[in-house]
C-alpha angles and dihedrals in degrees: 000000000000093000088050088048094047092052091051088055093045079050092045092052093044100049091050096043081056101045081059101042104135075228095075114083116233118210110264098265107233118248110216121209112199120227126262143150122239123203126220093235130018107240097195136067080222102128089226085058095073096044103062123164122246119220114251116287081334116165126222131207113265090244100050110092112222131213120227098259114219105264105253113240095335122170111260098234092190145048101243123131119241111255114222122210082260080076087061101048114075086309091068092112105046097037076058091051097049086049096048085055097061084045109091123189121259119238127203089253084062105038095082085064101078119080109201124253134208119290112221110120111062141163131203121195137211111292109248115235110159092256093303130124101002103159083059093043096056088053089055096043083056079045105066090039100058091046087055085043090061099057089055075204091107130046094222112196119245132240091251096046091051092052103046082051079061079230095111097115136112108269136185123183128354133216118219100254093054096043083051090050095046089038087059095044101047093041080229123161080196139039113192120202128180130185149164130248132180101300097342138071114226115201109194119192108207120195107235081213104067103003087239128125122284093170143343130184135163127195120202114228130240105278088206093055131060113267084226082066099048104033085094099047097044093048089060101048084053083062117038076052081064098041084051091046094056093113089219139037105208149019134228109254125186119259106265087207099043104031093229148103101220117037121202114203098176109298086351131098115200122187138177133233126175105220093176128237111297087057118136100179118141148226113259084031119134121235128198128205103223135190115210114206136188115246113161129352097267107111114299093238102037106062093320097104146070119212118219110182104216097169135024126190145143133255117250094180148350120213135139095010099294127087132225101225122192096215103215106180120013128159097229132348082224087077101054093086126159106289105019110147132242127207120208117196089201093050100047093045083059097054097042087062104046102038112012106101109238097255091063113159081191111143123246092245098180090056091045099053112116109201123233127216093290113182116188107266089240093062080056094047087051094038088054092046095048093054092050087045094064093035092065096038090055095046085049094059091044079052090050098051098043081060099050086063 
């Protein structure tokens, strides 16, 4: 009896250290967005009312203008205070002050430590001319706004929001601590700048994350043609060049119907990824999950990053403006979250040569992705069963013994 007893208990411990083996996959657990409206202006000087949530993944009309949401339960990167609406009213210098304090810079040594995350909430700011041309520099500003509107890939702030925020203003370039600080303050993945100088017009794109560099371009104006007529024009090729640079077109988005972000249907892993509106990726194409890392302090998207592929899959259709992928090799599930981002070759080949100037410094990203381990999804779906396999067979003969008894 003892010897029987002390074979049930060795069985026991074995059948529960393999139920919790890190080897075993465990299902995508499903992120869950609550429901809300958002309105197109806020109508009241309440600080909530500026800070309305958008529905999950949820797309707006191209004509409708957004407000930056505020980002739902996102990791504070830096050390800054909040700043309350007191900070705004007669106390706003010295509450920044305060702010700027907690912000330090960021050296070379520290900049590798940041991975990118998804762009979707940006803000572009006044273009500063010097107090020149204002009238056209308003029309570009709205410019520039519409263009990021059509893609329904970005969540662009509004005037008023701007305004209540006491940041509409023209601004040049930034230095980290204060794209940190409006970053802060606007909730914002993406600060835009654009300014004149001399002859040219020079458009920044600052990471609300770190305060560093994603892109910078300048394009000199016509020098037979007034700066006040091409001060429109040249504001949207700056940035449709942006637009182009962005080393990757979707995101990945959890199944509304599901409530996942990686879908089994038998030996086959779906997932989603909202690629906007202005999207033309196809069917058969293939799709790469890519981490973007931080390597120097050049711009993150012109020669900054380094590109590690996690995931691989093909497009089975394309409709909505989100596509239905077959992942085929992948590293872990455990890296396909909500909003990872998902680079297509043939997609960015397409934009670079309708809307990159000529000029453009823009990486080849294709050529500078480093592959991960990848294993085909189906080694991850047997291994899994196998696991489970033994598992069972091994809590079956516990079962059996404890019976015996």
């Amino acid at each position: 009896m003892p010897i029987k007893l002390l074979w049930t208990i060795v069985l026991i411990i074995c059948a529960t250290s393999l139920a919790q083996s890190p080897e075993v996959i465990a299902p995508v657990q499903s992120v869950q967005t609550p429901e809300s409206s958002v309105s197109e202006e806020p109508t009241s000087p309440d600080p909530t009312a500026a800070k309305q949530e958008l529905p999950a993944e949820q797309k707006t009309p191209p004509s409708t203008e957004i407000q930056i949401p505020p980002p739902s339960q996102e990791i504070n990167l830096n050390p800054i205070k909040e700043i309350t609406e007191e900070g705004f009213d007669g106390k706003k210098e010295k509450a920044e002050q305060e702010i700027k304090a907690d912000i330090p810079e960021v050296t070379p040594e520290q900049a590798n430590k940041y991975f990118h995350e998804t762009l979707r909430r940006v803000v572009i700011f006044p273009i500063d001319t010097q107090g020149n041309y204002r009238k056209e520099a308003e029309l570009a500003w709205w410019k520039v706004r519409e263009i990021l509107n059509e893609y329904q890939r970005f969540l662009v702030a509004t005037k008023r929001f701007l305004t209540q925020k006491e940041t509409f203003q023209p601004r040049s370039q930034l230095k980290i601590s204060d794209a940190i600080l409006l970053g802060q303050i606007l909730e914002s993945d993406c600060l835009i700048t654009t300014y004149i100088q001399g002859r040219s017009l020079t458009m920044l794109a600052y990471a609300g994350q770190d305060g560093m560099l994603l892109w910078k371009k300048s394009l000199d104006f016509n020098s037979s043609k007034p700066i006040a007529q091409q001060l429109e024009e040249s504001s949207e090729k700056l940035i449709r060049d942006f637009i182009a640079t962005i080393p990757y077109h979707g995101f990945q988005i959890v199944d509304p119907l599901i409530g996942k972000t990686v879908i089994e249907e038998g030996s086959t892993l779906i997932a989603k990824v909202d690629v906007g509106a202005k999207s033309t990726i196809l069917a058969g194409e293939k799709v790469q999950w890519i981490e973007i890392e931080r390597v120097n302090t050049q711009p993150l998207f012109q020669g900054g990053a380094k590109y590690t592929v996690y995931a691989e899959g093909t497009v089975v259709k394309n409709e909505n403006q989100i596509l239905t992928v077959e992942i085929k090799r992948l590293i872990s599930l455990d890296k396909l979250q909500k909003k990872s981002v998902i680079l297509s070759s043939e997609e960015s080949k397409r934009l670079t040569s309708q809307h990159a100037l000529k000029d453009s410094s823009k990486p080849e990203v294709p050529t500078a992705l480093v592959q991960g381990e990848l294993r085909d999804s189906q080694d991850h779906n047997s291994e899994k069963k196998s696991l489970f396999t033994a598992l069972a067979a091994i809590i079956n003969i516990v079962v059996v013994i404890l019976l015996a008894f």
